[in-house]
C-alpha positions in Angstrom: -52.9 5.0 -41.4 -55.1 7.8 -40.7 -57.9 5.4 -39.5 -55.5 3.8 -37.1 -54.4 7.4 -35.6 -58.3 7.8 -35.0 -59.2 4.3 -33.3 -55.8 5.1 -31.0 -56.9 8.7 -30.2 -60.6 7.1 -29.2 -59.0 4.3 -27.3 -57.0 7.1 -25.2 -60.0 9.5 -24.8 -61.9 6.3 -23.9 -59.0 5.6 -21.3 -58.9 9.0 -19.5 -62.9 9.1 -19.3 -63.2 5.7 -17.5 -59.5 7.1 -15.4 -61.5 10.1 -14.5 -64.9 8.5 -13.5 -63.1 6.5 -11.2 -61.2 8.7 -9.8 -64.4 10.8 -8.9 -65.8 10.8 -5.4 -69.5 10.0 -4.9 -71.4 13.4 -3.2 -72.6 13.3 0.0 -76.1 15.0 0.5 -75.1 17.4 3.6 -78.8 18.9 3.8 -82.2 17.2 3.6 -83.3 13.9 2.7 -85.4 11.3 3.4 -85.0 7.6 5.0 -87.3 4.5 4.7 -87.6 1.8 7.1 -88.3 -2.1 6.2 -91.4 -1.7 8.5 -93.3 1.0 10.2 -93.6 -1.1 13.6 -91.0 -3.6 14.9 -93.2 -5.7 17.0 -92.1 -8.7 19.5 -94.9 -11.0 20.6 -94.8 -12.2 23.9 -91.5 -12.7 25.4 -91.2 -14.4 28.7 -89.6 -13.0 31.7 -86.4 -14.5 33.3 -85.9 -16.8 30.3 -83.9 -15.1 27.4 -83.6 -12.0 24.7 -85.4 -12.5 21.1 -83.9 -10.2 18.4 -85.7 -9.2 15.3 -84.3 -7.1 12.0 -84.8 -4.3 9.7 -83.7 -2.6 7.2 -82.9 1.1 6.5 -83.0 2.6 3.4 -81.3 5.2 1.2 -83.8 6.1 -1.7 -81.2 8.9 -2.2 -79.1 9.3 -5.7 -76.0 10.6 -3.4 -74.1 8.7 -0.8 -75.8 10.1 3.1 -74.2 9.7 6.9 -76.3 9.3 9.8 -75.1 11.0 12.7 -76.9 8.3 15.0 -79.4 5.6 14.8 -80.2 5.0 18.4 -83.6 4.1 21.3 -85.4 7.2 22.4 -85.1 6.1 25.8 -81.5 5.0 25.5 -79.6 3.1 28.7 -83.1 2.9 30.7 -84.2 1.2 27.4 -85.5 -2.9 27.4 -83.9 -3.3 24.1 -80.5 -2.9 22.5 -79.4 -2.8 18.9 -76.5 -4.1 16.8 -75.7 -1.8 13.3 -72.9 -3.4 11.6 -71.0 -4.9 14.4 -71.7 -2.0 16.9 -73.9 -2.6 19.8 -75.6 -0.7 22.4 -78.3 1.8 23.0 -76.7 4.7 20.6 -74.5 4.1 17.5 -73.4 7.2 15.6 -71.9 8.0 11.9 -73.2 5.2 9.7 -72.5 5.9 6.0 -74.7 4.5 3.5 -74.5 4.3 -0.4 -76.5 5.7 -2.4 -79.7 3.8 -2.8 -78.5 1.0 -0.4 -79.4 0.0 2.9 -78.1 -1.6 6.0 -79.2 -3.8 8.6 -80.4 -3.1 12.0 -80.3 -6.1 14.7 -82.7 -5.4 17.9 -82.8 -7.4 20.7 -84.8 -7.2 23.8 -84.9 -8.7 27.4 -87.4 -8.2 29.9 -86.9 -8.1 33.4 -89.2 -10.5 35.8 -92.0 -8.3 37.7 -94.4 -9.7 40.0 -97.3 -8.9 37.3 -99.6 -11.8 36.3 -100.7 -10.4 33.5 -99.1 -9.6 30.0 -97.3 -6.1 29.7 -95.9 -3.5 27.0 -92.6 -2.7 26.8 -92.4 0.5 24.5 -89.5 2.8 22.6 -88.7 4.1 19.5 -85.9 3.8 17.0 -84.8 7.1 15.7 -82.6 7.7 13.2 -81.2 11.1 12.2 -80.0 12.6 9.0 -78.7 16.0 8.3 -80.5 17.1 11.6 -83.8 15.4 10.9 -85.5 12.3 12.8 -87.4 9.7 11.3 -88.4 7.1 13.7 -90.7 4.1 14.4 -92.2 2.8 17.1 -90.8 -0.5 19.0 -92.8 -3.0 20.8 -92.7 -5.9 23.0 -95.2 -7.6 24.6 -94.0 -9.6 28.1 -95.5 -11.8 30.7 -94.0 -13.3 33.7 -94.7 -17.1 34.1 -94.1 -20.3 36.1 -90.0 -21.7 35.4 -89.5 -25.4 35.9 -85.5 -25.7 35.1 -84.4 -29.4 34.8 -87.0 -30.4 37.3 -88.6 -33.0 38.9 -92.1 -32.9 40.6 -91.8 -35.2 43.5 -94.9 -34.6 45.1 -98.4 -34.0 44.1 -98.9 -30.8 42.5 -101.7 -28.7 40.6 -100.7 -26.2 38.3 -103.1 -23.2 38.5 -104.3 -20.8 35.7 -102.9 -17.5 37.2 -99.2 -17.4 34.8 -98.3 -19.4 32.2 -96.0 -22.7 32.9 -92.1 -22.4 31.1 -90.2 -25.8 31.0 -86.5 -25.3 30.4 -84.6 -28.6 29.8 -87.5 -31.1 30.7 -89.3 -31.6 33.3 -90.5 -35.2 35.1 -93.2 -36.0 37.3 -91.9 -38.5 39.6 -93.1 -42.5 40.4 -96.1 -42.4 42.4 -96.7 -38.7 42.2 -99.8 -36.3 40.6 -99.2 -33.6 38.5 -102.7 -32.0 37.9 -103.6 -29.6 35.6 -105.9 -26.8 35.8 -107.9 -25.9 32.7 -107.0 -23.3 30.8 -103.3 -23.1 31.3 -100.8 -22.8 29.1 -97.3 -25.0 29.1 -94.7 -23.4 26.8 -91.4 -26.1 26.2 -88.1 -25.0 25.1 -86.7 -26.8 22.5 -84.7 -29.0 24.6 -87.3 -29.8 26.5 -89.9 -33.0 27.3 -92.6 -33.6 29.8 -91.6 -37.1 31.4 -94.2 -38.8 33.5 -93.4 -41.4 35.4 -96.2 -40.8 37.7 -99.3 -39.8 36.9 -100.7 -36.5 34.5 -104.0 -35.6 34.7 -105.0 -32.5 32.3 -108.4 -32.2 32.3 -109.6 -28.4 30.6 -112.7 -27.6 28.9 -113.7 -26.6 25.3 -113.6 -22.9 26.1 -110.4 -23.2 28.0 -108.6 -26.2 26.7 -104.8 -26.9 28.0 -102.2 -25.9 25.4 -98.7 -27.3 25.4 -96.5 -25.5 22.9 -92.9 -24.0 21.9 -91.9 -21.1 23.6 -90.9 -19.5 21.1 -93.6 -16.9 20.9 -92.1 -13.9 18.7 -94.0 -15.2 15.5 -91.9 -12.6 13.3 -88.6 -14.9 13.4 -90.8 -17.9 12.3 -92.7 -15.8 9.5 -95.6 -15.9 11.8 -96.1 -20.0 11.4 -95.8 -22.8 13.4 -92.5 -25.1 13.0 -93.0 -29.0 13.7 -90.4 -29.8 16.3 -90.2 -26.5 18.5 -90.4 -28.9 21.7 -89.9 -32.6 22.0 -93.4 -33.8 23.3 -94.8 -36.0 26.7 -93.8 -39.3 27.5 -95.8 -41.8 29.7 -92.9 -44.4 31.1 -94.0 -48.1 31.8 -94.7 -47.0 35.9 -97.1 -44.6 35.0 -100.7 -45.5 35.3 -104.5 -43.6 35.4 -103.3 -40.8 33.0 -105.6 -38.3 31.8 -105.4 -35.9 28.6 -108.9 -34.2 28.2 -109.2 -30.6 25.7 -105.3 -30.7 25.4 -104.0 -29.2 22.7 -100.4 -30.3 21.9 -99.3 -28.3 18.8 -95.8 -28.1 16.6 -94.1 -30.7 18.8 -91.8 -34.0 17.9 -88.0 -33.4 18.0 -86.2 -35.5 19.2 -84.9 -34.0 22.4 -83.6 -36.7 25.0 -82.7 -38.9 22.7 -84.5 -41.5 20.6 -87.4 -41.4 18.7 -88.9 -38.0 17.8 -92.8 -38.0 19.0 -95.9 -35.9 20.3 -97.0 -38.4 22.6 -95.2 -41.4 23.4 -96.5 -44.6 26.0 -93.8 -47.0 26.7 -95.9 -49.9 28.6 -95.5 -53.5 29.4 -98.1 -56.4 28.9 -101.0 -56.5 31.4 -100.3 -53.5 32.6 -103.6 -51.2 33.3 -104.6 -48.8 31.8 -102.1 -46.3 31.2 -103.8 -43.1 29.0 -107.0 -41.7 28.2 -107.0 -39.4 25.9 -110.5 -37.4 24.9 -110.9 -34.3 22.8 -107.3 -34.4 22.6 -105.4 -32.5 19.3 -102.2 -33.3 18.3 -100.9 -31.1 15.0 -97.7 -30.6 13.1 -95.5 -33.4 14.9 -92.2 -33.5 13.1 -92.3 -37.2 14.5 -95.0 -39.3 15.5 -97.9 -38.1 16.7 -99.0 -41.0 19.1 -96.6 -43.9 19.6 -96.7 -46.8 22.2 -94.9 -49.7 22.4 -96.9 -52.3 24.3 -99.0 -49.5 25.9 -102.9 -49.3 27.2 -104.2 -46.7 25.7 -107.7 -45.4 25.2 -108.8 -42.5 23.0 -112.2 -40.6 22.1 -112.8 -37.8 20.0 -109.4 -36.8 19.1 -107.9 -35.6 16.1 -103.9 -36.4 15.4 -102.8 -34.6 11.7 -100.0 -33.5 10.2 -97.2 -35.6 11.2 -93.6 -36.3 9.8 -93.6 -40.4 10.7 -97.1 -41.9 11.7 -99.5 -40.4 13.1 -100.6 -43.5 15.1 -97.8 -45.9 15.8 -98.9 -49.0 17.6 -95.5 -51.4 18.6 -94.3 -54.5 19.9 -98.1 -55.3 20.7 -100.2 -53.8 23.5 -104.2 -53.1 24.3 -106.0 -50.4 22.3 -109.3 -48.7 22.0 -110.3 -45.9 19.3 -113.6 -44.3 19.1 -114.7 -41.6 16.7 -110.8 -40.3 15.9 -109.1 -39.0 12.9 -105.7 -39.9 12.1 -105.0 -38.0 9.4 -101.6 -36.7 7.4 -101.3 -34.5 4.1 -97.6 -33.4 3.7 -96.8 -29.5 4.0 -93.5 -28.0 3.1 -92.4 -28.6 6.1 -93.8 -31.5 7.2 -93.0 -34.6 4.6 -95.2 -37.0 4.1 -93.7 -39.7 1.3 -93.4 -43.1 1.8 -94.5 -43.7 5.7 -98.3 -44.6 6.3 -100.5 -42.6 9.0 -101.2 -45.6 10.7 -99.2 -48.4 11.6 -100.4 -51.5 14.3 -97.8 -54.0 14.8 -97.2 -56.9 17.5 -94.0 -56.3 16.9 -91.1 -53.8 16.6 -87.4 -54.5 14.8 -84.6 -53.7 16.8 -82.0 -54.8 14.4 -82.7 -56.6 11.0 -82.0 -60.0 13.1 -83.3 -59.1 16.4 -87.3 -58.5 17.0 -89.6 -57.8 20.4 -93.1 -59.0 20.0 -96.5 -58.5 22.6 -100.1 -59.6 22.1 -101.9 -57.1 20.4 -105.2 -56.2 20.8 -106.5 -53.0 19.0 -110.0 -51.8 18.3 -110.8 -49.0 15.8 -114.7 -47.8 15.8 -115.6 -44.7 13.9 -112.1 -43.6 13.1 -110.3 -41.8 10.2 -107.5 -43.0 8.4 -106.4 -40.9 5.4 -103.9 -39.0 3.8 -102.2 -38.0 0.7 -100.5 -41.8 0.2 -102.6 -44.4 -1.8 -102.0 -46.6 1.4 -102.1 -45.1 4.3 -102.6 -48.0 7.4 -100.1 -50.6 7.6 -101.1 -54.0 9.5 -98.4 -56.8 10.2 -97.8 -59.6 12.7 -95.6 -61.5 13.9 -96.7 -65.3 14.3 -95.0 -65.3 17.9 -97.7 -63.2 19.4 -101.3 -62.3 19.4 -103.0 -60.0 16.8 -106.1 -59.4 17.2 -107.2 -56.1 15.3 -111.1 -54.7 14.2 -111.7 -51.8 12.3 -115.1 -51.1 12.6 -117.7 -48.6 10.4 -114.2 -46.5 9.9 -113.2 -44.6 6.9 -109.5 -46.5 5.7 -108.0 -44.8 2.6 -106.0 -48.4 1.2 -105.7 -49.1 -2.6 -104.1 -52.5 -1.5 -106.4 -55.1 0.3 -106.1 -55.0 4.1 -104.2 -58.5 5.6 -107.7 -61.3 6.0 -106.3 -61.2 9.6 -107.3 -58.5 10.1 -111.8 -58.0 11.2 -113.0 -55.5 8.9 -117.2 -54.6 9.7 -118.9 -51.8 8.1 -115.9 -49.9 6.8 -115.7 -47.3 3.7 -112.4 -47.9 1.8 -110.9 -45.3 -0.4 -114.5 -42.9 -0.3 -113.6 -39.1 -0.7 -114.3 -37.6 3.2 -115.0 -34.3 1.6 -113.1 -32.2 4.3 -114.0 -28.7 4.4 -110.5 -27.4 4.0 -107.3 -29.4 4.0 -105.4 -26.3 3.4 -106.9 -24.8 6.4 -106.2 -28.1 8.7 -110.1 -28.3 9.0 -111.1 -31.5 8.6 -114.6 -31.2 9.6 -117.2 -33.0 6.8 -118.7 -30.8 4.7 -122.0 -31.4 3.2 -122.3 -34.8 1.2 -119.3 -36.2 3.1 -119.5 -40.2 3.8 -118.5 -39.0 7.6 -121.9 -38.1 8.5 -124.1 -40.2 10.4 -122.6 -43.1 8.6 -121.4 -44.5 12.2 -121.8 -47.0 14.9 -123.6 -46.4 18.2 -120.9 -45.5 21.5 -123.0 -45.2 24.1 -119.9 -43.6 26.3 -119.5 -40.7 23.9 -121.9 -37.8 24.1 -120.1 -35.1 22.3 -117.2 -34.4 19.5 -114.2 -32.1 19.5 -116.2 -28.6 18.7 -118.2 -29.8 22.3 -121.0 -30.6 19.7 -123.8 -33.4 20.9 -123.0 -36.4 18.7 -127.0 -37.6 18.6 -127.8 -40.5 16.8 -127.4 -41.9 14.1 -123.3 -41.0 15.1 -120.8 -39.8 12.3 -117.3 -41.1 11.4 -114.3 -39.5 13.4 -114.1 -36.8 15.9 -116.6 -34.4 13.9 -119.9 -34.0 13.7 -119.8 -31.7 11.0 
C-alpha cells in the first residue's frame, strides 16, 4: 500500500512539472544578439531588361537559446529600390516585427526587376538587406547584374535582316524568318530563348561567327543560382529548318541546354523537315550542340551537310536521320553518356532510317543516301547506331574510317571501309564534356584524307595524316 501511495505521489509531481513547463513562456532576448544570414552576398546574374523579375532566397537565422523579434528586415534604399522582398506572406520594400524561435530561421523571398535604359552594356544594380535586432543592423550586400537587349515577341522577320553584335538578341514566344527572306547573323552575338520559344526558318539563316566569337543560342534564364549554377536540357525549344528553306548556314554556333518540346511535336536542338530532291538545305561547320533534352539533330528527308561538329549529351538521338533524305558527315562526334538529368537508356545516339512509323500500320519512306567519313559514334549503350530500311526505298549508307561503338554486327547493307568497332576513344574527360583524344587514343591520325576541311572545332589545322571526329587532339 505504501508503495502505491509513492508511485501516485510521483505520477502527480510528474503531472504538475510537465503542467508547469508548459505553461511557461519562452524569454524573449530584449538586448543584444546576433543574426546569421544563409549567404553573405545575394547575387543575381544577368537579368534582362523589359522582360521579367527573377527572385532568389535566404535564410535568416536565430543561433540564439531565447525566442528574438526583429523590428524590420527591409532594402537600404527602400521605395527607390530595384528589388522587393516577401518575409512570410508580406511584401514590399520594409516589413517590420518578425518573431523568430529560438534557434530557427525564416525565409526571405527577393525579387528584382530592372527597368530598360538605353545602355548597351551590362550594369549593377546594388542595395543592401538589413535587418535589425534590439537596435542593431546586420546586413548584406544585394546584387544584380542587367543588360538591355534586342526583344523579338511572337515575331516574324519578313524581310532581310542582320542582327548586329551591339546587345544581346531576347526571343519571347518564337520567332520565324519568313519564305524567301535572310536572317543574317553577325558573329559574336548572343540569342537568349524563353522557354516557350523556337527559331522557325522558313527562309534562310545564315550564322556565320568565328572561333573567338562564336554565335551562342541559349535559355534566358541567366540567374544561375535558381538552377544551382548548371545548365538544364530543355530551357528553350531549339531551330527548325521547314521544307521551303534552302542555302542555310550554321558556322561556330553554339546551341546549348535546348530540346523541349515547345510548339508542339517532337522535342529537338536542330530539326530539317525536307522533301526529296530538294537542295541543299543546311550546312553545319564547327557547330556544337550539348545537353538536348530531345534530339540533337533530326531531319526527316532533309539535305544536310556537316563538318567538324560535335552533338553530345542528348535525351533521344543525337543524330536522327528519317523517312530517307541526302547526307554528308565529315570528321563529327555524335556522342551521348547519360547525366542525371539527361537519360540515356535504351535509345541509340545514332539512328539512319529511310523510313519513319507514323502509326504501327502506317509508314512514310524516302531514298536515303548518307555518308559518314571520320565520325564518332559512342556512348554508354553497348549499341549505340541503329541502321534499318525499308525495302520500298533506297538505302544507300557508308561509314567510312569512323569510330562505331556496336557489340552487335552492323546490317551487310550497310558499306563499312576502314572503321574501328568497339575501340576505347580515350576521351580526356567525359565528366568534363571534353571529348578531345588524349594521348594513345585510336582518334588520332587514324583518318581519311578531306581535302575541304582544313581545321577542327578548337580552330586547330587538321594536317595530314587527319584524325577521327571533330578533334585533333
Amino acid at each position: 500500500m505504501k508503495n502505491s501511495r509513492a508511485i501516485i505521489g510521483m505520477l502527480i509531481s510528474a503531472i504538475v512539472l510537465i503542467g508547469f513547463n508548459a505553461c511557461k513562456k519562452e524569454t524573449l532576448l530584449t538586448s543584444g544578439g546576433t543574426l546569421r544570414f544563409s549567404t553573405d552576398t545575394l547575387s543575381f546574374d544577368t537579368v534582362f531588361t523589359e522582360y521579367a523579375s527573377f527572385t532568389m532566397e535566404l535564410k535568416i537565422y536565430n543561433p540564439q537559446s531565447q525566442k528574438i523579434s526583429l523590428s524590420n528586415v527591409r532594402l537600404e534604399k527602400g521605395t527607390q529600390s530595384y528589388f522587393s522582398l516577401n518575409v512570410d506572406g508580406q511584401s514590399g520594400n520594409s516589413i517590420s516585427q518578425i518573431e523568430v524561435a529560438a534557434n530557427d530561421s525564416f525565409y526571405v523571398f527577393a525579387t528584382v526587376k530592372i527597368d530598360p535604359t538605353n545602355d548597351n552594356n551590362p550594369f549593377i544594380i546594388e542595395d543592401r538587406l538589413i535587418a535589425t535586432l534590439n537596435g542593431n543592423e546586420f546586413s548584406i550586400p544585394v546584387y544584380a547584374y542587367g543588360q538591355n537587349a534586342h526583344y523579338l515577341r511572337d515575331s516574324v522577320i519578313s524581310q532581310d535582316m542582320t542582327w548586329v553584335n551591339d546587345r544581346p538578341y531576347v526571343i519571347l514566344h518564337s520567332a520565324a524568318v519568313d519564305v524567301g527572306k535572310t536572317l543574317t547573323i553577325q558573329p559574336g552575338c548572343r540569342i537568349y530563348m524563353h522557354q516557350d520559344s523556337r527559331l522557325y526558318v522558313l527562309g534562310r539563316l545564315l550564322a556565320q561567327g568565328t572561333k573567338q566569337d562564336s554565335i551562342i543560342f541559349q535559355g534566358n534564364r541567366l540567374d544561375r543560382g535558381y538552377f544551382g549554377y548548371q545548365g538544364y536540357p530543355g530551357e528553350w525549344g531549339g531551330i527548325y529548318f521547314d521544307s521551303s528553306s534552302t542555302g542555310n548556314v550554321l558556322d561556330w554556333v553554339v546551341l546549348r541546354n535546348c530540346g523541349n518540346n515547345a510548339g508542339g511535336g517532337l522535342p529537338f536542338a536542330i530539326e530539317v523537315f525536307g522533301k526529296q530532291g530538294s537542295p541543299t538545305q543546311l550546312t553545319l561547320q564547327h557547330t556544337l550542340v550539348e545537353n538536348s533534352i530531345g534530339y540533337g539533330l533530326i531531319s526527316f528527308s532533309g539535305n544536310i551537310t556537316a563538318q567538324n561538329s560535335l552533338f553530345h549529351t542528348c535525351g533521344a538521338q543525337a543524330l536522327a536521320l528519317l523517312q530517307g533524305g541526302n547526307y554528308r558527315f565529315d570528321n563529327c562526334d555524335f556522342i551521348i553518356y547519360g547525366t542525371n538529368k539527361v537519360s540515356h537508356i535504351n535509345q541509340p545516339t545514332v539512328a539512319v532510317l529511310n523510313y519513319f512509323d507514323i502509326t504501327q500500320t502506317t509508314r512514310l519512306v524516302g531514298d536515303l543516301t548518307a555518308q559518314f567519313n571520320n565520325c564518332v559514334i559512342d556512348g554508354s549503350l553497348e549499341n549505340e547506331l541503329f541502321c534499318n530500311r525499308s525495302d520500298a526505298a533506297g538505302y544507300q549508307v557508308s561509314f567510312n574510317h569512323c569510330l562505331i561503338k556496336s557489340k552487335d554486327p552492323v546490317p551487310n547493307y550497310v558499306t563499312l571501309a576502314q572503321c574501328r568497332i568497339n575501340e576505347n576513344p580515350l576521351y580526356k574527360d567525359i565528366s568534363k564534356w571534353d571529348f578531345r583524344p588524349k594521348e594513345g587514343s585510336p582518334l588520332i591520325d587514324n583518318g581519311t584524307t578531306i581535302p575541304s576541311i582544313t581545321n577542327d572545332l578548337d580552330d586547330k589545322v587538321w594536317g595530314l595524316p587527319m584524325g577521327i571526329g571533330c578533334y585533333k587532339y
